[in-house]
PDB file with SEQRES, HELIX, SHEET and CRYST1 records, atoms N, CA, C and O in Angstrom:
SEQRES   1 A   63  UNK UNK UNK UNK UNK UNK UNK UNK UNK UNK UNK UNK UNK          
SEQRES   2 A   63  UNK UNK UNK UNK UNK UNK UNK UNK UNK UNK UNK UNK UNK          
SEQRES   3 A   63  UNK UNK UNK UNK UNK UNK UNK UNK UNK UNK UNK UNK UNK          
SEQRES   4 A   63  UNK UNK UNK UNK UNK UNK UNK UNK UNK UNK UNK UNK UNK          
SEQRES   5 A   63  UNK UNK UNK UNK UNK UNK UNK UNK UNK UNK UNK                  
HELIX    1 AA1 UNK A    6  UNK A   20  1                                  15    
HELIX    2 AA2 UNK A   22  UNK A   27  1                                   6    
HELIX    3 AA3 UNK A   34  UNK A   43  1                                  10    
HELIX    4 AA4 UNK A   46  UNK A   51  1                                   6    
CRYST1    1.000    1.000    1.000  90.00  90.00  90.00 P 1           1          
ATOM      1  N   UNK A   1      87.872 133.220 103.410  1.00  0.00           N  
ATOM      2  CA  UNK A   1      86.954 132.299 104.015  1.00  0.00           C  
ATOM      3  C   UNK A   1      86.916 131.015 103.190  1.00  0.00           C  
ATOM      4  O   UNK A   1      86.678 130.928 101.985  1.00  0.00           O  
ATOM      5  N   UNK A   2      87.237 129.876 104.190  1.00  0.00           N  
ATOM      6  CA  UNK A   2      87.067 128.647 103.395  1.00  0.00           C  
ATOM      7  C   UNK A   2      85.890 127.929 103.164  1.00  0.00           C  
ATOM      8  O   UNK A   2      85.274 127.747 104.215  1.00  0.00           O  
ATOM      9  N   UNK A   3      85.091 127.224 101.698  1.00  0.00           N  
ATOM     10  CA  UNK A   3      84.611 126.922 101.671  1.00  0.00           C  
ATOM     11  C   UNK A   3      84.058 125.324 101.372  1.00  0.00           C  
ATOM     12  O   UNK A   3      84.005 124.868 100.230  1.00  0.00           O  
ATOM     13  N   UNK A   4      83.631 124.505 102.669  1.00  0.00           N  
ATOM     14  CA  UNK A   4      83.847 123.441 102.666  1.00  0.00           C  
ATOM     15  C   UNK A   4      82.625 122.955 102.627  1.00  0.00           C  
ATOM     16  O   UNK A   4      81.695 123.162 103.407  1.00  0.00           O  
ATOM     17  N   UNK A   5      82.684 122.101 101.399  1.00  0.00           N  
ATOM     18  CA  UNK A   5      80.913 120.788 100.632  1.00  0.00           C  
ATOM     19  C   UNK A   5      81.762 119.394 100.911  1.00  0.00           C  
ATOM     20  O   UNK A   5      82.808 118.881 101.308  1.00  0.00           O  
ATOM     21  N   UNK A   6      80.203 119.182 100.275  1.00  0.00           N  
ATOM     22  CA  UNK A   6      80.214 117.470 100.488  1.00  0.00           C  
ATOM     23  C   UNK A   6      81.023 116.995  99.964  1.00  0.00           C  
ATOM     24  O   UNK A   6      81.032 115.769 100.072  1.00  0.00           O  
ATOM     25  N   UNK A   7      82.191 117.652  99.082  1.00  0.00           N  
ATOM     26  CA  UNK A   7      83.127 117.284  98.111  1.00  0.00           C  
ATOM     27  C   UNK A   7      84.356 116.472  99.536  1.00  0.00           C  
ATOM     28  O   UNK A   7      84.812 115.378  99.868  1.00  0.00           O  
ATOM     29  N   UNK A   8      84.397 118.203 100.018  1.00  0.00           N  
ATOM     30  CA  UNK A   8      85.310 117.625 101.180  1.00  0.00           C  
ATOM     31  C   UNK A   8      85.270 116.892 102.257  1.00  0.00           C  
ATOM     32  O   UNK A   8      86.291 116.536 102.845  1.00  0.00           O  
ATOM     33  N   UNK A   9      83.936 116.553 102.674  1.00  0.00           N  
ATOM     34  CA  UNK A   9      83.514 115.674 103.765  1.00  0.00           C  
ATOM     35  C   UNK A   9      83.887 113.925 103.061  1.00  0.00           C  
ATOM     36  O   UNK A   9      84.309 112.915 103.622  1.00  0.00           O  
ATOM     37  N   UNK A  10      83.491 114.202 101.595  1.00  0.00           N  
ATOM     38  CA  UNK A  10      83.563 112.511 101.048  1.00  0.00           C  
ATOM     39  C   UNK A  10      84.581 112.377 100.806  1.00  0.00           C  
ATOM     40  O   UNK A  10      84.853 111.184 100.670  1.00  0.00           O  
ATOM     41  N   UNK A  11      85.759 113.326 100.596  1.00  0.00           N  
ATOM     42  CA  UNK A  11      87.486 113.215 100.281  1.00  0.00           C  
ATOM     43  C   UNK A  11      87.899 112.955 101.656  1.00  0.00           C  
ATOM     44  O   UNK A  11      88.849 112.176 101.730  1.00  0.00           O  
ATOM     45  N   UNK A  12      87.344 113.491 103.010  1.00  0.00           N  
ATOM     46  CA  UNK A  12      87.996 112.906 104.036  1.00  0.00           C  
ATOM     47  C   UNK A  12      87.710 111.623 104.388  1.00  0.00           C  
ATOM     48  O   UNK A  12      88.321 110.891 105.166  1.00  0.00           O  
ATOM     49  N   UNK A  13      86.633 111.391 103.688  1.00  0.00           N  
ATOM     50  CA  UNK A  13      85.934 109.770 104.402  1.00  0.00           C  
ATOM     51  C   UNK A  13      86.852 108.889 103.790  1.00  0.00           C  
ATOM     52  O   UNK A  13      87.211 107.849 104.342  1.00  0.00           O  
ATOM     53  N   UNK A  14      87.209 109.211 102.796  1.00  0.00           N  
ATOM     54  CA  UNK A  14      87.781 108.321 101.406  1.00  0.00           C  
ATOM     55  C   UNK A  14      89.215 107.764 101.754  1.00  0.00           C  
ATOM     56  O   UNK A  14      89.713 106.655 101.559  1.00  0.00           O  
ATOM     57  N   UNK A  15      89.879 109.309 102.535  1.00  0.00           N  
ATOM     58  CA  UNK A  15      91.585 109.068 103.067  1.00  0.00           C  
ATOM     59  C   UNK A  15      91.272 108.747 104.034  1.00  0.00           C  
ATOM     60  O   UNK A  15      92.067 107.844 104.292  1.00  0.00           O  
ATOM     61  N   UNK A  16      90.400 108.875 105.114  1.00  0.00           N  
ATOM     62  CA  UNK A  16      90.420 108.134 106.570  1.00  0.00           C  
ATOM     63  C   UNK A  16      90.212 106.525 106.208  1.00  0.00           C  
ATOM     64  O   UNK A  16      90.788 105.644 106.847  1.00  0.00           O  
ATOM     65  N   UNK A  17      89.353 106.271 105.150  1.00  0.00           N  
ATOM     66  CA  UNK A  17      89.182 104.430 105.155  1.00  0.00           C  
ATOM     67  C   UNK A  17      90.661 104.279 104.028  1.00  0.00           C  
ATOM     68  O   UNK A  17      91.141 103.151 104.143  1.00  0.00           O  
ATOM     69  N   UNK A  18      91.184 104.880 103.338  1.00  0.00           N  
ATOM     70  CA  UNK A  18      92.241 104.426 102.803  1.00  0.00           C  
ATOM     71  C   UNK A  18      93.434 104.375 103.873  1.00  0.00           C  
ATOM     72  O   UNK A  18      94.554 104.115 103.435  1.00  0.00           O  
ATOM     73  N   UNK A  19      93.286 104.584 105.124  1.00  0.00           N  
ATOM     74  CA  UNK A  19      94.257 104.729 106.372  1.00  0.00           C  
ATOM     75  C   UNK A  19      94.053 103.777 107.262  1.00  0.00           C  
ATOM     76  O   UNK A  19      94.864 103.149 107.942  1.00  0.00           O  
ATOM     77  N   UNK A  20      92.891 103.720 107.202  1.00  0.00           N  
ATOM     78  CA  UNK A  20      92.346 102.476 107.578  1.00  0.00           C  
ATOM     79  C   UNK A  20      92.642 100.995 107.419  1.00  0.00           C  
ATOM     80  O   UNK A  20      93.044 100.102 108.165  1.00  0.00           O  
ATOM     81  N   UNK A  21      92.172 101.125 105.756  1.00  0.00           N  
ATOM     82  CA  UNK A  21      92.626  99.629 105.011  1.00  0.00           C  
ATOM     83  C   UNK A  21      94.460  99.777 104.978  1.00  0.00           C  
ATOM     84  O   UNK A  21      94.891  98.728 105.456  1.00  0.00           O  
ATOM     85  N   UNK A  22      95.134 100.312 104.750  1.00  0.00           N  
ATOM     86  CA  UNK A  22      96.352 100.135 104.794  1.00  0.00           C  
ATOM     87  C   UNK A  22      97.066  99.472 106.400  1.00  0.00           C  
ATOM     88  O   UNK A  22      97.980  98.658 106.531  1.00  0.00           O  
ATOM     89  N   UNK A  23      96.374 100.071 107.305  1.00  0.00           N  
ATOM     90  CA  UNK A  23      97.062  99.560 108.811  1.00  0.00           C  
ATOM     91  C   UNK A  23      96.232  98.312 109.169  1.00  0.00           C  
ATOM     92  O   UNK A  23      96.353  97.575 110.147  1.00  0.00           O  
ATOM     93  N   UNK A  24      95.243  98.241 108.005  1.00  0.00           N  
ATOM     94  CA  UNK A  24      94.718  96.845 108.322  1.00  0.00           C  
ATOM     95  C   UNK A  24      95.891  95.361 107.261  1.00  0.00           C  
ATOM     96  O   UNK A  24      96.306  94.238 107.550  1.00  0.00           O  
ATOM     97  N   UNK A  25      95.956  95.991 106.411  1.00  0.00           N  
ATOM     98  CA  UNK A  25      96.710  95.054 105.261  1.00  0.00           C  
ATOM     99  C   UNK A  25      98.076  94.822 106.031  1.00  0.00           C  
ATOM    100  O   UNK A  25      98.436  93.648 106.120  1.00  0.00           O  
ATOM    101  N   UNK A  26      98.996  95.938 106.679  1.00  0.00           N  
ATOM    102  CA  UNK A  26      99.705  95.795 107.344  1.00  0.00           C  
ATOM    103  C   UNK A  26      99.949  94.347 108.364  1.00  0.00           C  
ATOM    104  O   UNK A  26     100.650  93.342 108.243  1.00  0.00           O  
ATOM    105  N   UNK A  27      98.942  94.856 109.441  1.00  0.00           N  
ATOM    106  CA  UNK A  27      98.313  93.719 110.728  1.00  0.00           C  
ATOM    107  C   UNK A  27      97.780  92.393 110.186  1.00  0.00           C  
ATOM    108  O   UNK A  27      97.340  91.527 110.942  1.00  0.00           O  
ATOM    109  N   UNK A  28      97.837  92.240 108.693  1.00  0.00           N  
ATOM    110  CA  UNK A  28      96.812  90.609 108.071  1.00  0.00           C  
ATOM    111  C   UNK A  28      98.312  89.907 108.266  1.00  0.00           C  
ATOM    112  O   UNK A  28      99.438  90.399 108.190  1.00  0.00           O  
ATOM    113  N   UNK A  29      97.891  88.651 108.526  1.00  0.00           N  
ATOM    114  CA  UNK A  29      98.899  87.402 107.929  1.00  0.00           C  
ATOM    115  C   UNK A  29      98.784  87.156 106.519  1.00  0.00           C  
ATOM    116  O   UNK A  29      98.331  86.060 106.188  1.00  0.00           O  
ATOM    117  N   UNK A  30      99.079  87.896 105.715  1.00  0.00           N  
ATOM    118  CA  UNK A  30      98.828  87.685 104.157  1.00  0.00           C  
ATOM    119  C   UNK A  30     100.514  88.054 103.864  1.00  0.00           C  
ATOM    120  O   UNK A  30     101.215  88.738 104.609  1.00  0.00           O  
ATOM    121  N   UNK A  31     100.982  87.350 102.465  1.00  0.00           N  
ATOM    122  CA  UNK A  31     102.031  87.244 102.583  1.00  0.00           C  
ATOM    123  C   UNK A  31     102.828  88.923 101.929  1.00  0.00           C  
ATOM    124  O   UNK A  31     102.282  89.572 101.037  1.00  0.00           O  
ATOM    125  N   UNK A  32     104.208  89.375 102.625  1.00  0.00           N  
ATOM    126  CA  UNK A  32     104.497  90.606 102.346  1.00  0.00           C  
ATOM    127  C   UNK A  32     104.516  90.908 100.434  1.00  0.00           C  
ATOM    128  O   UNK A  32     104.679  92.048  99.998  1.00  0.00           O  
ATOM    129  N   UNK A  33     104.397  90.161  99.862  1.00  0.00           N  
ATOM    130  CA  UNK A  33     104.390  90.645  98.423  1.00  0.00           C  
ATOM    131  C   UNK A  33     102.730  90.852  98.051  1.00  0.00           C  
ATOM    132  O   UNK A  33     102.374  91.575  97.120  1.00  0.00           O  
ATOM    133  N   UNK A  34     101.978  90.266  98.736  1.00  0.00           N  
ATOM    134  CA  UNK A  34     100.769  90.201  98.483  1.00  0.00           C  
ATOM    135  C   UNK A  34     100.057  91.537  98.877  1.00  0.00           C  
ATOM    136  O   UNK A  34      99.269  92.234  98.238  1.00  0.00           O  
ATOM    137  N   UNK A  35     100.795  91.729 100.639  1.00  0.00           N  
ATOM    138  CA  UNK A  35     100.514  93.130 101.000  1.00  0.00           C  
ATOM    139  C   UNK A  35     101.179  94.420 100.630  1.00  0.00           C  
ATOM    140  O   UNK A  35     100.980  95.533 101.117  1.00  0.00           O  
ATOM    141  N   UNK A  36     101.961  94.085  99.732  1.00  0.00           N  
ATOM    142  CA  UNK A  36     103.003  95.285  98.664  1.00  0.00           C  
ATOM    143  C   UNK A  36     101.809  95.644  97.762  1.00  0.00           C  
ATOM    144  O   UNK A  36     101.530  96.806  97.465  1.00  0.00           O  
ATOM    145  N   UNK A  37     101.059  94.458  97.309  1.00  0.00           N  
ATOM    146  CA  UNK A  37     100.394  94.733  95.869  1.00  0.00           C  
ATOM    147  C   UNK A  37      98.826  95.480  96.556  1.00  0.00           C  
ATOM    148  O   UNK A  37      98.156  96.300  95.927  1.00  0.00           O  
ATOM    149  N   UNK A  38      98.524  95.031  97.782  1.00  0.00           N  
ATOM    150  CA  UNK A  38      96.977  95.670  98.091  1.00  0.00           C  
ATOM    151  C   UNK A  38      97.517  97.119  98.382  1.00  0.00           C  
ATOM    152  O   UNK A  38      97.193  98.056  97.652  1.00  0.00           O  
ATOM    153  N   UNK A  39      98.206  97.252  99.280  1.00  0.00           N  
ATOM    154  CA  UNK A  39      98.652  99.079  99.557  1.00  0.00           C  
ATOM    155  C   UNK A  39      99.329  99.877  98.151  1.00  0.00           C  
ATOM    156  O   UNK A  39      99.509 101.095  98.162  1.00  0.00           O  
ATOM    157  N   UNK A  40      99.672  99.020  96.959  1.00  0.00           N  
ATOM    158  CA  UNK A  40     100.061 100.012  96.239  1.00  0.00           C  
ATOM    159  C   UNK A  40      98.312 100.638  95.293  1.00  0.00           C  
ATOM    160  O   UNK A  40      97.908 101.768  95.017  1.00  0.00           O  
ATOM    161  N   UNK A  41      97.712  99.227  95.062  1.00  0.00           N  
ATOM    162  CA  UNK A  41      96.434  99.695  94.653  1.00  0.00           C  
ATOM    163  C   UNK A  41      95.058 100.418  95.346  1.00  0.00           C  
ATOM    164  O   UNK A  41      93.962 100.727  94.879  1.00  0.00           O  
ATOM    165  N   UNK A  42      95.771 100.550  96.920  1.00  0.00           N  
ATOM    166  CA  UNK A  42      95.038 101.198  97.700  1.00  0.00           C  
ATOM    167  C   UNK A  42      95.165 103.089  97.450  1.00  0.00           C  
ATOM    168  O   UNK A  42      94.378 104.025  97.309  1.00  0.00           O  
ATOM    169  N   UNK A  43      96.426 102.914  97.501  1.00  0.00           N  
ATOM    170  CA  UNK A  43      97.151 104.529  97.508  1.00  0.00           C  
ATOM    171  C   UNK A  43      96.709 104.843  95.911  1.00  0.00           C  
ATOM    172  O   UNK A  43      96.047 105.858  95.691  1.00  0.00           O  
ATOM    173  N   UNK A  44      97.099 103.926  94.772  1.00  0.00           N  
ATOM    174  CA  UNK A  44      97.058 104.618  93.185  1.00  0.00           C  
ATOM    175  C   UNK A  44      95.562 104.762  93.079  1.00  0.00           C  
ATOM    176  O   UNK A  44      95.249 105.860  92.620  1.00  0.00           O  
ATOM    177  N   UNK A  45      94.424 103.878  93.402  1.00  0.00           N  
ATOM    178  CA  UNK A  45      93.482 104.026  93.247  1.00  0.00           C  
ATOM    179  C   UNK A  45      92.575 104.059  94.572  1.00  0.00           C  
ATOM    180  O   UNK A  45      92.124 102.986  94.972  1.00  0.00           O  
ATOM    181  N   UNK A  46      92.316 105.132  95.205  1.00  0.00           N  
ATOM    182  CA  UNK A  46      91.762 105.254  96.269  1.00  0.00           C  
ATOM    183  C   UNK A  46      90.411 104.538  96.651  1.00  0.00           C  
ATOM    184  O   UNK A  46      90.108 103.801  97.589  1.00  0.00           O  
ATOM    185  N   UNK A  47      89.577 105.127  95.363  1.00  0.00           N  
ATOM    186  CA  UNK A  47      88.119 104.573  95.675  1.00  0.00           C  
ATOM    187  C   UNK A  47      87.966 103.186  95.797  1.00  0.00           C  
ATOM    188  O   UNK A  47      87.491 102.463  96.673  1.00  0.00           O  
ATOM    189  N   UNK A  48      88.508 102.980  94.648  1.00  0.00           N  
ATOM    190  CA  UNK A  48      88.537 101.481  93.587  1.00  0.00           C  
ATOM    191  C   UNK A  48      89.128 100.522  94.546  1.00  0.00           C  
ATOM    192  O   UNK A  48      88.607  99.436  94.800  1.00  0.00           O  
ATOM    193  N   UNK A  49      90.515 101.061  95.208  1.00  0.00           N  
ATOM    194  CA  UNK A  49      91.291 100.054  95.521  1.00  0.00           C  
ATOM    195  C   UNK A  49      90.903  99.677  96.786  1.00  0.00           C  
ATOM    196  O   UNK A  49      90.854  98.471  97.027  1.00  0.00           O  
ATOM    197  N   UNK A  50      90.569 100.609  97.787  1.00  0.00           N  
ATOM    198  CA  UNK A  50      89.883 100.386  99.433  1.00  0.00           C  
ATOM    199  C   UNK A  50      88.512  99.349  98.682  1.00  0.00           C  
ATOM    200  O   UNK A  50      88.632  98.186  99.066  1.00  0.00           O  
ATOM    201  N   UNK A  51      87.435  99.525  97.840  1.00  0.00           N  
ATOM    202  CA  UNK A  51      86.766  98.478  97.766  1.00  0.00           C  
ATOM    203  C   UNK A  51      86.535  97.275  97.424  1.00  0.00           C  
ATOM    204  O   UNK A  51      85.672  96.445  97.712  1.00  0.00           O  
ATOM    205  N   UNK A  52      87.965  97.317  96.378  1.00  0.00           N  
ATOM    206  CA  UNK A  52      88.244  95.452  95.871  1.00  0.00           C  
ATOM    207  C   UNK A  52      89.298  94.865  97.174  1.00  0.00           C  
ATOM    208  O   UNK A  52      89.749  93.719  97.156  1.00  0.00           O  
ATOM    209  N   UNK A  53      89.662  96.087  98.539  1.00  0.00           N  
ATOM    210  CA  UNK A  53      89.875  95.862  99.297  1.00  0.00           C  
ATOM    211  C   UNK A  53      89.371  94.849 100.581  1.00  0.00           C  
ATOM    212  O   UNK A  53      89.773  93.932 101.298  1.00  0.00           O  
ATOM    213  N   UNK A  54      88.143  95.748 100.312  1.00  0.00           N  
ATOM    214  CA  UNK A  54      87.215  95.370 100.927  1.00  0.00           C  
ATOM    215  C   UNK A  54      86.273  93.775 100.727  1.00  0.00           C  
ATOM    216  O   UNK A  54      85.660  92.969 101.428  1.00  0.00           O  
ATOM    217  N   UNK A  55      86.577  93.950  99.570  1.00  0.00           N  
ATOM    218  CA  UNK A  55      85.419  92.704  99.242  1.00  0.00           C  
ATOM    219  C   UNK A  55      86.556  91.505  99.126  1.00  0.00           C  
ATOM    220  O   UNK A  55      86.390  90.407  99.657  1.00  0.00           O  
ATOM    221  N   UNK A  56      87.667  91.837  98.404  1.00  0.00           N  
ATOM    222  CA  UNK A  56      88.103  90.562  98.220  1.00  0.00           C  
ATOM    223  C   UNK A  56      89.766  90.322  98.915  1.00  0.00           C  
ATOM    224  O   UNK A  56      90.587  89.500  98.510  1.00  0.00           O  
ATOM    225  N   UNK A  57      89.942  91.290 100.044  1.00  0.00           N  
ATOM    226  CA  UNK A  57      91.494  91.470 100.586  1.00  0.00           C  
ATOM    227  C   UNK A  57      91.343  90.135 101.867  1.00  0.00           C  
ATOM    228  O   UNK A  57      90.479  89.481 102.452  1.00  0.00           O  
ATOM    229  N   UNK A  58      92.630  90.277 101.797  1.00  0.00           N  
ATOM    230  CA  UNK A  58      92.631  89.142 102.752  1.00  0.00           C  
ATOM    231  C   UNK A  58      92.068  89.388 104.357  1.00  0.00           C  
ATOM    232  O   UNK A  58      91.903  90.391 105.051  1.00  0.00           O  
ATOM    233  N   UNK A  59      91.843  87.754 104.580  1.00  0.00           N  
ATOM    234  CA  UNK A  59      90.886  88.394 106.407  1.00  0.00           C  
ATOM    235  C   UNK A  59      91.627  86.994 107.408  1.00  0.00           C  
ATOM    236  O   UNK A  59      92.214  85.921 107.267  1.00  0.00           O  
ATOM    237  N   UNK A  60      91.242  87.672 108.171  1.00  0.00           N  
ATOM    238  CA  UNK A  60      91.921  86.976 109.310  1.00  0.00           C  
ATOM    239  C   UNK A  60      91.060  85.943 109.509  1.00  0.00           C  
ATOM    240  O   UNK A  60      89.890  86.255 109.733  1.00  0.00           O  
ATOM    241  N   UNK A  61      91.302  84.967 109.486  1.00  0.00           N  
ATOM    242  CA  UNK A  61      90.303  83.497 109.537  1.00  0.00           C  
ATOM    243  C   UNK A  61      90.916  83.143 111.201  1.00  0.00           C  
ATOM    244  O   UNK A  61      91.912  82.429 111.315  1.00  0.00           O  
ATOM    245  N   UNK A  62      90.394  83.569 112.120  1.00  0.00           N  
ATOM    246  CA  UNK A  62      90.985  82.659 113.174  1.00  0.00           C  
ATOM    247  C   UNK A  62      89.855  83.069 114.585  1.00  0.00           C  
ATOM    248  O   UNK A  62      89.773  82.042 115.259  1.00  0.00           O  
ATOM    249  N   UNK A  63      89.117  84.038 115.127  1.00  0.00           N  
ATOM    250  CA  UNK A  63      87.805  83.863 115.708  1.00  0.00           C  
ATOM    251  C   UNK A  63      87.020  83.635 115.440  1.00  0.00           C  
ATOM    252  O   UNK A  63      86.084  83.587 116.239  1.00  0.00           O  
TER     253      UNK A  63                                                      
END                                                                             
């Protein structure tokens, strides 16, 4: 019998927004070396990297 906590509910939240931010970095007009460097610090550092993702990754300036 498997036993599944909040450990595993916050490890899925963690890889679903790290899946997230990656197909988003993908889809940015930011330049491909730039988006080499956000997906590698996305994947090495999961937590860390989806939130300096977040705050300071590139955004689509155009609506």
């Amino acid at each position: 019998m498997m036993n599944f906590g909040y450990s595993s509910v916050l490890g899925l939240m963690i890889l679903i927004g790290d899946i997230w931010a990656i197909l988003n970095i993908f889809q940015s007009s930011a330049a491909n070396e730039k988006k080499l460097i956000w997906i590698i610090a996305v994947v090495l550092l999961p937590v860390l990297g989806l939130i300096l993702w977040l705050l300071l990754g590139p955004r689509n300036r155009g609506a």
